[in-house]
N, C-alpha and C positions, 0 to 999 in steps of 0.2 A: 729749699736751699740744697742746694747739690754739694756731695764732699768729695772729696779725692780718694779712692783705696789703691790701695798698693799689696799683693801679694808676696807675701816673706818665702817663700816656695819657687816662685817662677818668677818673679819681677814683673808682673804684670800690670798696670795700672790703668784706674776709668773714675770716669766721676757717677756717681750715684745719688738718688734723690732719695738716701735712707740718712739714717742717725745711728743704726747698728754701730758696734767696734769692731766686729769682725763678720767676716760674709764666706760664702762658698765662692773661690776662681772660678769663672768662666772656662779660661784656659786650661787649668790643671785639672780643675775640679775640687780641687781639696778646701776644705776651711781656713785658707791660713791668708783671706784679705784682710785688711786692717785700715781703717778710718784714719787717715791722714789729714783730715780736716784739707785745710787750703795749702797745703806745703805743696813747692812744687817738686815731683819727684824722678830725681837724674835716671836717663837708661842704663837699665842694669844689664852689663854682659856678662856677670860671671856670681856667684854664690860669695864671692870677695864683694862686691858692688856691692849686695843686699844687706851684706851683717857689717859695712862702713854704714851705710845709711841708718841700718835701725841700731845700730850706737849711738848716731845724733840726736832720734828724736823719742828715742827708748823714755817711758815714764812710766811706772808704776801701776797707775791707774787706768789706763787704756785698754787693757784689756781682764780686767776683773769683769766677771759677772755679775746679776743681782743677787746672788747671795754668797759673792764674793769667791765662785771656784771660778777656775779657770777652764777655755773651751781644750781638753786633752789635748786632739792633735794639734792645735793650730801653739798649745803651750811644749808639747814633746819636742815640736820644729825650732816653735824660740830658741828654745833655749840648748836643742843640741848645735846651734850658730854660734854661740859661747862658751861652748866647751871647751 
């Protein structure tokens, strides 16, 4: 099954045949794609674009680890979008 990621960094998006929550961008490089499951996700022209989108589909749970830490950079990015 293929999911959709979407990079919280660049706005990048692709579909992928993983189950990971978060992946290294192709584009940027950075760790900061994120499993989108099957959402379809709007072109992002600006760092505004990115932090309307991951307010909507923002959940808790998506990006915990298995022993529940979070991956540093791709969490330092989250959340300095909410600051």
């Amino acid at each position: 099954m293929e999911y959709r990621f979407f990079c919280i960094n660049c706005g990048y998006t692709d579909l992928y045949d993983l189950d990971d929550e978060v992946i290294r961008c192709p584009k940027c490089g950075k760790e900061t794609m994120m499993n989108v499951g099957n959402l379809p996700v709007p072109i992002m022209k600006s760092k505004r674009d990115i932090k309307k989108f991951l307010h909507k589909i923002l959940n808790p749970d998506w990006k915990d680890n298995d022993d529940g830490s979070d991956p540093k950079e791709f969490t330092d990015l989250l959340y300095s979008y909410f600051e």
